[in-house]
TORDOKE-355173 format. One line per 10 residues: their letters; for each residue x, y, z of C-alpha. Coordinates in Angstrom, 3 decimals, always signed. Example, Ala and Ser with C-alpha at 12.3 -4.5 7.8 and 13.67 -1.06 7.14 Angstrom:
2
AS	+12.300/-4.500/+7.800  +13.670/-1.060/+7.140
This chain:
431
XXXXXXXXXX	+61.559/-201.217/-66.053  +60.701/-204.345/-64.160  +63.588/-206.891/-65.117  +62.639/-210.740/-64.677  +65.154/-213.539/-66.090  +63.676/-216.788/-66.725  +66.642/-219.087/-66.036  +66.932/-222.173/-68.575  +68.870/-224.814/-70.164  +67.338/-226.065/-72.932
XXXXXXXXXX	+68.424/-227.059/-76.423  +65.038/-225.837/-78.630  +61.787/-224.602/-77.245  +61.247/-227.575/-76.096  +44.982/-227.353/-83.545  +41.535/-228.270/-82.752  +40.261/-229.093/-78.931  +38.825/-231.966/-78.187  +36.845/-233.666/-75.096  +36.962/-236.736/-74.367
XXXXXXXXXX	+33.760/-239.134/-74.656  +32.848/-241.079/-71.764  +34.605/-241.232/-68.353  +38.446/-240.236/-67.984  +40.423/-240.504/-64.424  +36.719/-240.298/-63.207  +35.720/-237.409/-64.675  +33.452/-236.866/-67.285  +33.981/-235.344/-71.078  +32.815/-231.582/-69.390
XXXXXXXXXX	+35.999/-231.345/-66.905  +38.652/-232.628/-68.729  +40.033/-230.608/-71.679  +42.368/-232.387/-74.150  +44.200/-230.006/-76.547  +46.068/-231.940/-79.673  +49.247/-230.798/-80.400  +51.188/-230.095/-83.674  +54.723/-230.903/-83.596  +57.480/-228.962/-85.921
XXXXXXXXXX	+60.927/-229.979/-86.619  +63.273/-227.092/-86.998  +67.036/-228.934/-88.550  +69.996/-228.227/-86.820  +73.122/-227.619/-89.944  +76.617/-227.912/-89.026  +79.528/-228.025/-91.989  +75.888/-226.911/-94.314  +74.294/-230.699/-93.520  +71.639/-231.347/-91.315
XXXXXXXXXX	+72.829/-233.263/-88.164  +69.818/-233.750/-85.629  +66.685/-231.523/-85.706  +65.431/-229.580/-83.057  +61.113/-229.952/-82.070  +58.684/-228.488/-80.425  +54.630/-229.275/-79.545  +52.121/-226.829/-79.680  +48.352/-226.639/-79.313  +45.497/-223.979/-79.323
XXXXXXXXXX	+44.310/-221.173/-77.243  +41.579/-218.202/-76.959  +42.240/-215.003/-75.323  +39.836/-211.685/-74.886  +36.255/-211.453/-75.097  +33.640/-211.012/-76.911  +36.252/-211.705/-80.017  +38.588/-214.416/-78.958  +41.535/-214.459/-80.597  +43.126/-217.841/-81.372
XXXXXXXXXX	+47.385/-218.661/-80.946  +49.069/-221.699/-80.924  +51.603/-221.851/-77.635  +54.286/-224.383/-76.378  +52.575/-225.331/-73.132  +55.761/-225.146/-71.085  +56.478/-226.906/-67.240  +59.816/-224.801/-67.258  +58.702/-221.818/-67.161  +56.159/-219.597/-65.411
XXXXXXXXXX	+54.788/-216.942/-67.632  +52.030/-216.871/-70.483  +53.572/-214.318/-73.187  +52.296/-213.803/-77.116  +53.694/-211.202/-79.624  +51.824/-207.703/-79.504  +50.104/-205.960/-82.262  +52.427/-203.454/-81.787  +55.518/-205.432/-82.042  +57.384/-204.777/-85.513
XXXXXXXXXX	+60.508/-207.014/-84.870  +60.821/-209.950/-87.363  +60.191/-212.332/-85.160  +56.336/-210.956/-84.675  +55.877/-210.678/-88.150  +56.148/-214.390/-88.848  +53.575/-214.913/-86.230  +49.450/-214.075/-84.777  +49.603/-211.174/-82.750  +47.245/-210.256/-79.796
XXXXXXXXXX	+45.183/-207.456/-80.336  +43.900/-205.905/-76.781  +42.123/-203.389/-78.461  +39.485/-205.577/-80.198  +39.023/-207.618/-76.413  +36.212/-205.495/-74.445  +37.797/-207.896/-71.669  +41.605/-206.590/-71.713  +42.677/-204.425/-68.891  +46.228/-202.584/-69.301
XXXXXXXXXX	+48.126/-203.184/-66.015  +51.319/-201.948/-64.424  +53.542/-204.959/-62.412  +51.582/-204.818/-59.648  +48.601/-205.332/-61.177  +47.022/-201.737/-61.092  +44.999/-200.354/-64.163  +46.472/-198.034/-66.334  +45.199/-196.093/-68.948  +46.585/-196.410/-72.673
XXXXXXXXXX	+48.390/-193.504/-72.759  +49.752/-194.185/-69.924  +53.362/-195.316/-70.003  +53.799/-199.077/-69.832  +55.783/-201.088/-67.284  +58.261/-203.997/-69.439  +59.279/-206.724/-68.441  +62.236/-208.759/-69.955  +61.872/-212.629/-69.879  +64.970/-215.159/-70.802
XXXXXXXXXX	+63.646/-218.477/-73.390  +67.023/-220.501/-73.532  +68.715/-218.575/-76.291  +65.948/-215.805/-76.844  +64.484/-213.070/-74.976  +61.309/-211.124/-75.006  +60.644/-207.450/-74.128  +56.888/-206.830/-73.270  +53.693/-205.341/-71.047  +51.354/-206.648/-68.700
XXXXXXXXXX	+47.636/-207.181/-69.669  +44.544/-209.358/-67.661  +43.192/-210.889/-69.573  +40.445/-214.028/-70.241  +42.050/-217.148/-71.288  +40.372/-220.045/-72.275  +41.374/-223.612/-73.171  +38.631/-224.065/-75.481  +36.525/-221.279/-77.627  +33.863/-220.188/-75.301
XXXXXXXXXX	+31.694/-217.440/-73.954  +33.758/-215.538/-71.373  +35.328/-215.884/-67.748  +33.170/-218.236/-65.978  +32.769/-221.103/-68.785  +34.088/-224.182/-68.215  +38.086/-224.362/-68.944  +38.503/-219.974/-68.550  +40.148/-217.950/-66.390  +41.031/-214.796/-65.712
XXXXXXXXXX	+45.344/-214.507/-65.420  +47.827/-211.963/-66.350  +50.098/-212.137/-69.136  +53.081/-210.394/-70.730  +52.305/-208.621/-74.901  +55.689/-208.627/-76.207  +56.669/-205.768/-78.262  +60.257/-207.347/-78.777  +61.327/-210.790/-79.708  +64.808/-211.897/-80.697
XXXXXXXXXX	+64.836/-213.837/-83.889  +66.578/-216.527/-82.486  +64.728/-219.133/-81.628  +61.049/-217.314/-81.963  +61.472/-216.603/-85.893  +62.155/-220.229/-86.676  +59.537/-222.090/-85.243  +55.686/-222.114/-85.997  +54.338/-221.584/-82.368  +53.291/-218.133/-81.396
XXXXXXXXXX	+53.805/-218.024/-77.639  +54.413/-219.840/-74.738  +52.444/-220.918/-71.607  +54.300/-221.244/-68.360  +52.976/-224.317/-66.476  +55.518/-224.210/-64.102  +54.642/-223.622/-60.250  +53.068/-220.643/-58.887  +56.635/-219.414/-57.915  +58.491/-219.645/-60.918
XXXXXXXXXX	+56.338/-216.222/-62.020  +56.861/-213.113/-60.625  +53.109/-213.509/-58.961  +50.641/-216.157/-58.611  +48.164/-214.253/-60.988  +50.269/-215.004/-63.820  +49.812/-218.430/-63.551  +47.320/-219.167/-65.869  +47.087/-222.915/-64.475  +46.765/-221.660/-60.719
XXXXXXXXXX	+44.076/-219.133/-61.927  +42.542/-221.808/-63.670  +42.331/-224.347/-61.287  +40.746/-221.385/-58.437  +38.549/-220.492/-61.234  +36.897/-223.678/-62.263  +35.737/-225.135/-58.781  +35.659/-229.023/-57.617  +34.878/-230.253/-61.267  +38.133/-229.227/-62.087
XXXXXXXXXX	+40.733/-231.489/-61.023  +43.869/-229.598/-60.445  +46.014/-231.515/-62.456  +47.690/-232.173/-66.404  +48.561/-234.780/-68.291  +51.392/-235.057/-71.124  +51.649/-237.192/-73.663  +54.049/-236.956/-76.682  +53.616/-239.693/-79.470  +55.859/-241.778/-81.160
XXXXXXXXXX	+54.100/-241.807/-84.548  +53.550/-238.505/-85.852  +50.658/-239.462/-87.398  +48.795/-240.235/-83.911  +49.121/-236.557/-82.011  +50.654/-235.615/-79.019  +47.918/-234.055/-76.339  +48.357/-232.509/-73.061  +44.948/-232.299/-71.073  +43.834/-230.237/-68.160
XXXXXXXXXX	+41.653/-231.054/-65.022  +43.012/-234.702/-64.475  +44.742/-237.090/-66.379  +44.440/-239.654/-69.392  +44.271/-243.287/-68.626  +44.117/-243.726/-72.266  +47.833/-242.971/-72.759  +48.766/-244.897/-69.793  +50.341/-248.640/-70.287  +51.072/-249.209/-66.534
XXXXXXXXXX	+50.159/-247.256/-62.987  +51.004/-243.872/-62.047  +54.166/-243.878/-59.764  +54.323/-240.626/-57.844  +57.626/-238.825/-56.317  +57.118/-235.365/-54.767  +58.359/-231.735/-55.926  +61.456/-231.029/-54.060  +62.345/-227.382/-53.232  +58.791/-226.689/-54.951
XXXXXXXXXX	+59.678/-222.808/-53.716  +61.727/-222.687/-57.066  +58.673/-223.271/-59.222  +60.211/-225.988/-60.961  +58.757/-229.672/-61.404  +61.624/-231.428/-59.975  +62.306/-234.251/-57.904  +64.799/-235.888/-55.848  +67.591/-237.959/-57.683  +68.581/-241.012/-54.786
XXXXXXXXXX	+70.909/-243.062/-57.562  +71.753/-242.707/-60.751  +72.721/-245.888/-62.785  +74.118/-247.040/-66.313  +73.450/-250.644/-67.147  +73.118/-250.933/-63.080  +76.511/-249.362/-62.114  +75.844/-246.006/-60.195  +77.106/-242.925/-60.846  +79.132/-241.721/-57.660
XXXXXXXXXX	+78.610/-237.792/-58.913  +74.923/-238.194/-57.189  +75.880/-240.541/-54.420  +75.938/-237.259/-52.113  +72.693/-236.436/-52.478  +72.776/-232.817/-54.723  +71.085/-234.254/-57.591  +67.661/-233.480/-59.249  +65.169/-234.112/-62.271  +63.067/-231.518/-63.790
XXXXXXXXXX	+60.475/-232.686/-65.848  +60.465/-230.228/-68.748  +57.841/-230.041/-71.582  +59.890/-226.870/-73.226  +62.938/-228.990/-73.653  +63.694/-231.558/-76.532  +66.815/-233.450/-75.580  +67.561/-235.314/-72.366  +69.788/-232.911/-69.948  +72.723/-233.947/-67.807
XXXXXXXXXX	+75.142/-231.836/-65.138  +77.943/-230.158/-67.550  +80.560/-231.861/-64.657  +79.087/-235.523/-65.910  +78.372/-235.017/-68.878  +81.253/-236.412/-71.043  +81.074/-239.197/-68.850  +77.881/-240.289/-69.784  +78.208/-239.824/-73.402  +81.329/-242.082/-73.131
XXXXXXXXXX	+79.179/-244.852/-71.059  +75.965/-244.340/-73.553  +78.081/-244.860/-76.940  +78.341/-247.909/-79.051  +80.559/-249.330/-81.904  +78.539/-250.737/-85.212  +79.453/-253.539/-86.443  +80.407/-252.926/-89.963  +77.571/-255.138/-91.436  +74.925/-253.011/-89.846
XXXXXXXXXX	+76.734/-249.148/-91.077  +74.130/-248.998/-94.299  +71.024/-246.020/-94.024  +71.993/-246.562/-90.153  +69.551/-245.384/-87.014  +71.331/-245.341/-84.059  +67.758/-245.303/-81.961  +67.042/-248.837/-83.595  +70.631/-249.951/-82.328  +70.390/-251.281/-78.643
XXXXXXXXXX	+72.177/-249.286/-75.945  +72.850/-249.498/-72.322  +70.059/-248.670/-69.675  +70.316/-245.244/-68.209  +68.041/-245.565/-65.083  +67.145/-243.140/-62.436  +65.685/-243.744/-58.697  +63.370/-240.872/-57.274  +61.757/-240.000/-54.209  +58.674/-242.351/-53.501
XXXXXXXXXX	+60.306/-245.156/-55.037  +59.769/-244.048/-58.453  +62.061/-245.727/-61.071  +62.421/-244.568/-64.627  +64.781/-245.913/-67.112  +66.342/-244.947/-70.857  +67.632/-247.605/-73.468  +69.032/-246.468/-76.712  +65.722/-246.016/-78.768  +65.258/-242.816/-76.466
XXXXXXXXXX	+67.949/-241.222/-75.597  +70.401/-241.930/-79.255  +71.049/-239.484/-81.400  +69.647/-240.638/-85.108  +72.594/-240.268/-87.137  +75.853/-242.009/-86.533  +79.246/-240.497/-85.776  +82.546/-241.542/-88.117  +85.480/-241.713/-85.834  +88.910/-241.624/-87.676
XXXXXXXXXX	+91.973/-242.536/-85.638  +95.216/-241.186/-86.063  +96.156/-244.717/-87.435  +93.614/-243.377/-89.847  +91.055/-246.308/-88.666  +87.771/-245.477/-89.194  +84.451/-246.799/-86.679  +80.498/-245.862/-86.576  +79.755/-245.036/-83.149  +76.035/-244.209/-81.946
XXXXXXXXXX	+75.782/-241.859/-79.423  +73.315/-239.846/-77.031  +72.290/-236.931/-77.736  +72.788/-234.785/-73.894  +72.364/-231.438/-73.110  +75.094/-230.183/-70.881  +73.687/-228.220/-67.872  +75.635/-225.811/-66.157  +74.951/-225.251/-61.988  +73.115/-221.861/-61.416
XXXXXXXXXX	+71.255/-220.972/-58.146  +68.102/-221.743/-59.275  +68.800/-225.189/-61.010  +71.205/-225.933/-58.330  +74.338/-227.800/-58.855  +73.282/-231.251/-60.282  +70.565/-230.714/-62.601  +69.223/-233.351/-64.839  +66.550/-232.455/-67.544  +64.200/-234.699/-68.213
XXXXXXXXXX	+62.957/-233.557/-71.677  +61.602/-234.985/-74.650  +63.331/-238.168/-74.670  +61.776/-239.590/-70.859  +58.633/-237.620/-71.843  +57.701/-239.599/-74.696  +58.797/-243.050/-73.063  +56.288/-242.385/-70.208  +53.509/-240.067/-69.948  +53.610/-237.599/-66.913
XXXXXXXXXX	+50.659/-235.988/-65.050  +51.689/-232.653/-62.760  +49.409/-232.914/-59.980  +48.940/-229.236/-58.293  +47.717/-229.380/-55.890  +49.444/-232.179/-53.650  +52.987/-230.881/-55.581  +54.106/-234.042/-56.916  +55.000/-235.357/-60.643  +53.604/-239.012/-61.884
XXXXXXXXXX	+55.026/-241.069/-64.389  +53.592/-243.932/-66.305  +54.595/-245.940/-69.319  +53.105/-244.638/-72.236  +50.814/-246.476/-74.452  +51.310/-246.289/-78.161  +48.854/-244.265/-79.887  +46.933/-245.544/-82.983  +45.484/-243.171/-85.403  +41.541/-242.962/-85.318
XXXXXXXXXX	+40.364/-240.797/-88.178  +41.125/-237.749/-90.154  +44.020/-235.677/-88.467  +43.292/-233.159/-85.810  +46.999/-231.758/-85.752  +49.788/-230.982/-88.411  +53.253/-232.250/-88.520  +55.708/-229.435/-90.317  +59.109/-229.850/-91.725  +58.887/-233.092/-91.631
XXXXXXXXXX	+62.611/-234.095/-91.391  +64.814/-236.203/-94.388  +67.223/-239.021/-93.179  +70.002/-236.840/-90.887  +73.662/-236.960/-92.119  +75.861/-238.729/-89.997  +78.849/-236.531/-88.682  +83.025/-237.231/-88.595  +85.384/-236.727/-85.921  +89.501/-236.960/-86.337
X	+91.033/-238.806/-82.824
């Protein structure tokens, strides 16, 4: 059994295609492919209320020909692998979901790890792959995969990659959210070979037209969708210019960058004065991750006391907060105020004098050091994502950033919002 752990820190995991009409990042409606995405909110309980919600974005795929089969997939920069549940797989977690079905796709070929053919009675190569709190046990297939329904390998936005049937999937987190797989977009390295990459496949696959590049873009409003497009980038979602800072260590396979300072309300933070810290942009992720060592600290520098007068049906993320602001490589600066990073629900502190304050806090991900995040790891996840839409750009390895611009809803819906979430109890803590 080939064993492959996908390392990552992430609080949750983390439709109809459309082209664009006209010209986009100077390409035309042909080489760009914009996929809407749905979005699902999955509640979090603690004490039997709901106290924050876990979400997750995911959009449309075809694999196999002359039958493609459609599945809806978290399109994923943190991690490097494209896996869906197998026909064959009878845990719970498949049964909830579409499952791929090589033997209906004339263009399926059964592989071993290397990539060799093997026949079906052959015994299968696994591979187990790490999601955060789940894991998957599966095989390797080739396989075409397209962005949009079309007629085989060689259409515009297809591509020939491998990818791993899974014929196990823990229940937790696959069984509770609505997305069937996941597509790695992270770099080339972060699989276990460049073949997997269905972006890198893509990109080789498509020719000049096809700008090797995406574009991310989560919405505030759910009734506008979230998109991520392929072969350039959107200016539509774009309310200022792209500022670019390079991939450091881009051997890992993760989009990170180079932290120079890290500030709160323009006082640094000495734990990334000496250099070790980093920021990986993370589409998979839906809270806003910090180094476990700092992370109390920042909480403590992020939270705010209500005034009593403003405690009623409270929002924290409508309650101002301090500016959490990082400096990249390149001279990239991105910031956080307290409509993106709070938590929505408010906190009850109760002293031992039995005095009682509302307190809005952030809501952080601890990350612990490992050897492939490093020591100093910062996530930037849903909360920077949605504040500023980010392009991955390939081929020159570097990450852009630019303030997003609202989206404003344009006809019937191309994408579906589930579980759309009640007003979050807030929670009570004894000092």
């Amino acid at each position: 059994m080939v064993c492959i752990q996908s390392v990552r820190h992430r609080q949750a995991f983390l439709c109809s295609i459309a082209c664009l009409l006209g010209v986009v990042a100077g390409h035309s409606n042909d080489a760009l492919v914009i996929i809407p995405l749905d979005k699902q909110y999955v509640p979090i309980h603690r004490n039997e209320q709901v106290v924050a919600y876990k979400t997750a974005y995911f959009g449309q795929v075809f694999v196999g020909f002359p039958q493609p089969q459609a599945f809806s997939v978290v399109f994923d920069t943190g991690s490097g692998h494209f896996f869906l549940p197998s026909s064959m797989c009878q845990s719970e977690a498949c049964q909830v979901h579409r499952k791929y079905n090589e033997s209906v796709s004339k263009s399926a070929k059964l592989i071993d790890h290397t990539g060799q053919e093997v026949g079906p009675d052959t015994e299968r190569d696994e591979v187990s792959v790490s999601f955060g709190t789940g894991e998957i046990l599966g095989s390797f297939v080739e396989e075409v995969i397209c962005f949009r329904e079309s007629q085989g390998e060689k259409a515009p936005g297809c591509a020939t990659a491998r990818l791993v049937t899974a014929h196990q999937m823990t229940e937790e987190p696959f069984k509770n959210f609505g997305f069937d797989g996941v597509m790695g977009l992270g770099l080339a390295s972060l699989a276990v070979d460049p073949r997997f990459s269905v972006f890198e496949q893509m990109a080789r696959m498509n020719g000049p037209r096809f700008t090797p590049q995406f574009g991310y873009f989560i919405s505030e409003d759910d009734a506008v969708p979230s998109e991520i497009c392929f072969g350039g980038h959107d200016v539509r979602h774009m309310n200022s210019a792209l500022q670019w800072a390079p991939v450091h260590d881009p051997h890992k396979g993760f989009w990170q960058v180079k932290i120079i300072r890290v500030s709160v309300d323009g006082v640094e933070l000495p734990h990334c004065s000496d250099g070790s810290c980093v920021a990986i942009a993370d589409t998979g992720t839906s809270l806003l991750g910090a180094p476990r060592q700092i992370a109390q600290q920042l909480h403590r520098l992020l939270a705010r006391k209500v005034p009593e007068t403003k405690e009623a049906n409270l929002n924290c993320q409508d309650v101002t907060g301090p500016e959490l602001a990082f400096e990249l490589e390149g001279g990239v600066r991105i910031s956080l105020g307290g409509r993106e990073y709070s938590r929505a629900a408010p906190m009850k502190i109760v002293t031992k004098q039995k005095e009682e304050h509302t307190v809005c806090r952030a809501s952080l991900l601890p990350v612990d050091p490992t050897p492939a995040l490093g020591s100093s790891a910062f996530i930037l996840g849903e909360p920077m994502l949605r504040k500023y839409y980010s392009v991955y750009d390939w081929e020159k390895q570097r990450v852009g950033f630019a303030l997003a611009k609202p989206g404003v809803p344009t006809g019937p819906p191309v994408h579906t919002v589930y579980g759309m979430p009640d007003a979050v109890a807030s929670s009570t803590v004894h000092v």
